[in-house]
VEXDREN-2710 file (C-alpha; in Angstrom, 1 decimal):
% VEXDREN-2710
k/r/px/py/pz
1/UNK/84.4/219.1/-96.2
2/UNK/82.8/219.0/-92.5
3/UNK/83.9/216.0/-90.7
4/UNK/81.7/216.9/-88.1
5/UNK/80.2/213.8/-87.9
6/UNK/83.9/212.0/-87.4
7/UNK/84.6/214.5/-84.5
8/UNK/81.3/214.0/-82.7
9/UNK/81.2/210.3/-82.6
10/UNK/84.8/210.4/-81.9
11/UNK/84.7/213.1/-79.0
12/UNK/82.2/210.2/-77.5
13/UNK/85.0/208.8/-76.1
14/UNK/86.0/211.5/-73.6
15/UNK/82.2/211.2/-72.3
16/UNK/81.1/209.0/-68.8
17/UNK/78.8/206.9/-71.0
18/UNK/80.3/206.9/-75.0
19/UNK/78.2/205.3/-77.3
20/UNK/76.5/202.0/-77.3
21/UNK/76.3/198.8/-79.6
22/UNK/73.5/200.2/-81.6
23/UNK/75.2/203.3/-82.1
24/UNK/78.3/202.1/-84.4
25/UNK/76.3/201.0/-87.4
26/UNK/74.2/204.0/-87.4
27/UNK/77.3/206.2/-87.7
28/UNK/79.2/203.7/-90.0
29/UNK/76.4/204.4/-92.7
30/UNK/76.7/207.8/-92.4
31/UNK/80.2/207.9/-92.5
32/UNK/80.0/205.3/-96.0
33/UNK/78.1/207.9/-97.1
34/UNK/80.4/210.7/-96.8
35/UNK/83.8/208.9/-97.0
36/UNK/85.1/206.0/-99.5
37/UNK/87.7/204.4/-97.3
38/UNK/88.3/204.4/-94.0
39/UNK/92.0/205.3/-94.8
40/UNK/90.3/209.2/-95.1
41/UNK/88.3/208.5/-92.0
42/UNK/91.3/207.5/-89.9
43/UNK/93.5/210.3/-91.1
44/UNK/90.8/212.7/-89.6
45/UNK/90.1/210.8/-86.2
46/UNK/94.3/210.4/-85.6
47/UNK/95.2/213.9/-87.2
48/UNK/92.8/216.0/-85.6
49/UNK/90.4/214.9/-83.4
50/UNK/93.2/212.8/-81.0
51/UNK/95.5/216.0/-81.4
52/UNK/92.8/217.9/-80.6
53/UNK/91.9/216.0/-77.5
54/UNK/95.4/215.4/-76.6
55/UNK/96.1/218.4/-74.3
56/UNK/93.1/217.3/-72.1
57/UNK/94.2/213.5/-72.2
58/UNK/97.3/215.0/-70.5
59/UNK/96.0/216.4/-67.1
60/UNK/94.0/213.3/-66.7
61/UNK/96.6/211.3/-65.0
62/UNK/96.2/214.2/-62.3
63/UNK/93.2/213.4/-62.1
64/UNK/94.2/210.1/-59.9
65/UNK/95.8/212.9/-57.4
66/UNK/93.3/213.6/-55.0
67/UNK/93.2/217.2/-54.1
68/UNK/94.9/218.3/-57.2
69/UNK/93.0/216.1/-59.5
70/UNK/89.9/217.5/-58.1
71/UNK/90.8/221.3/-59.1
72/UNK/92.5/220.5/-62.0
73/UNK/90.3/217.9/-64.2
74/UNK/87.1/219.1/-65.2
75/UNK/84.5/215.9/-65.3
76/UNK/83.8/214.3/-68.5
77/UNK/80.3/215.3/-70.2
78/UNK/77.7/212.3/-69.3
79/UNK/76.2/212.5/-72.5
80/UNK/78.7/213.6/-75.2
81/UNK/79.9/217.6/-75.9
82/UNK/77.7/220.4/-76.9
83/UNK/77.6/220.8/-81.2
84/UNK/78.3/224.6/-80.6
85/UNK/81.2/223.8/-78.0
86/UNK/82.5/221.0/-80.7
87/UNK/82.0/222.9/-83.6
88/UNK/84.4/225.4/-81.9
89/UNK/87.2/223.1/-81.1
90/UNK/87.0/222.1/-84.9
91/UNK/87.5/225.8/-86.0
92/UNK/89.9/226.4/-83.6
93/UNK/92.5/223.4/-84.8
94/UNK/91.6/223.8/-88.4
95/UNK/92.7/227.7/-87.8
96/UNK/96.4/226.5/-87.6
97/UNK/98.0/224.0/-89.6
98/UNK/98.0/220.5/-88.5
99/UNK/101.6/220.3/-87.8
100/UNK/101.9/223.4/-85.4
101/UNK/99.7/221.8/-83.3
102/UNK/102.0/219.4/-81.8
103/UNK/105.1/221.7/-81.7
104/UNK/103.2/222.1/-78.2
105/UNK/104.8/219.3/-75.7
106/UNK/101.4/219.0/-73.7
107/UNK/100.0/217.8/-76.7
108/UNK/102.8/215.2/-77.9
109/UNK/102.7/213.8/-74.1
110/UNK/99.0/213.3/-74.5
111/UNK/98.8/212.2/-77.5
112/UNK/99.3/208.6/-76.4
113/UNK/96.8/208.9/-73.6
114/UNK/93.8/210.0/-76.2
115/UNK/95.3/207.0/-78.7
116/UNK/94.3/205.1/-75.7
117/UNK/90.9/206.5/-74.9
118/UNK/89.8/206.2/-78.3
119/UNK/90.9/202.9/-78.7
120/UNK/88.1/200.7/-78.1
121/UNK/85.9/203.2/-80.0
122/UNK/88.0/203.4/-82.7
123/UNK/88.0/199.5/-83.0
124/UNK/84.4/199.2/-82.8
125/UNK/83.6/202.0/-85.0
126/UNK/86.3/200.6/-87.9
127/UNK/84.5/197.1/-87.4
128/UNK/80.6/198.6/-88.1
129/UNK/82.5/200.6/-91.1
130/UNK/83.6/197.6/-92.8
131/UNK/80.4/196.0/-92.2
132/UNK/78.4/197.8/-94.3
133/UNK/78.3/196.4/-97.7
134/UNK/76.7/198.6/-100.3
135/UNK/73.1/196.6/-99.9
136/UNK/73.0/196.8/-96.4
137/UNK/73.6/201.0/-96.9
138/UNK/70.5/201.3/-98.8
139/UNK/68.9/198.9/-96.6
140/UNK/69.5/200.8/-93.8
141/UNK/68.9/204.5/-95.2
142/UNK/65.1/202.8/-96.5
143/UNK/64.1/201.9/-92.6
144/UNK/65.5/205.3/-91.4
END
């Protein structure tokens, strides 16, 4: 399956402006539609999409260095990451199995830093999941 969708709205999080209020419902329909539980949905965003942001999450604490912060860090997108540059990033990790990914150290110390980035997202996005009841998914697919 392509959990495109799950990276996407997920990668929103490592973007200046993330997504906004009306945003989460949208997304939580779609991701009903595709995904019983949220249990399958969580495995992917902590599994793969935080692993996979990881390494970046660790150089941004340089980022609060001055000079070096300003060669090393690239800016955040404004507006979220290309779908050719993301679909990419997903071929890359899924290349490997999960589990080799974090034999790299980079990647276990930022780990905890893209937990934190994604965690208000995350929240909010679990929240508008478990908000839509069966009815309110058709509702919602009839007025799209």
């Amino acid at each position: 399956m392509d959990h495109f969708l799950v990276w996407d709205t997920v990668s929103m999080a490592w973007t200046e402006v993330g997504l906004s209020s009306a945003d989460y419902p949208k997304i939580a329909l779609e991701l009903r539609a595709n995904y019983s539980t949220w249990e399958e949905v969580n495995e992917i965003i902590m599994g793969d999409v935080l692993g996979s942001f990881a390494v970046k999450s660790a150089f941004f604490p340089l980022a609060l260095i001055p000079l070096i912060g300003m060669f090393l860090i690239t800016p955040f997108p404004d507006w979220g990451y290309e779908k050719s540059y993301l679909q990419k990033r997903m071929m890359r990790w899924q290349r490997l199995p999960r589990w080799q990914h974090y034999l790299n150290p980079v990647r276990l110390v930022g780990y905890p830093i893209a937990y934190l980035f994604s965690l208000s997202l995350r929240h909010k996005l679990k929240a508008a999941y478990f908000s839509q009841t069966p009815t309110n998914a058709e509702l919602g697919r009839s007025t799209l």
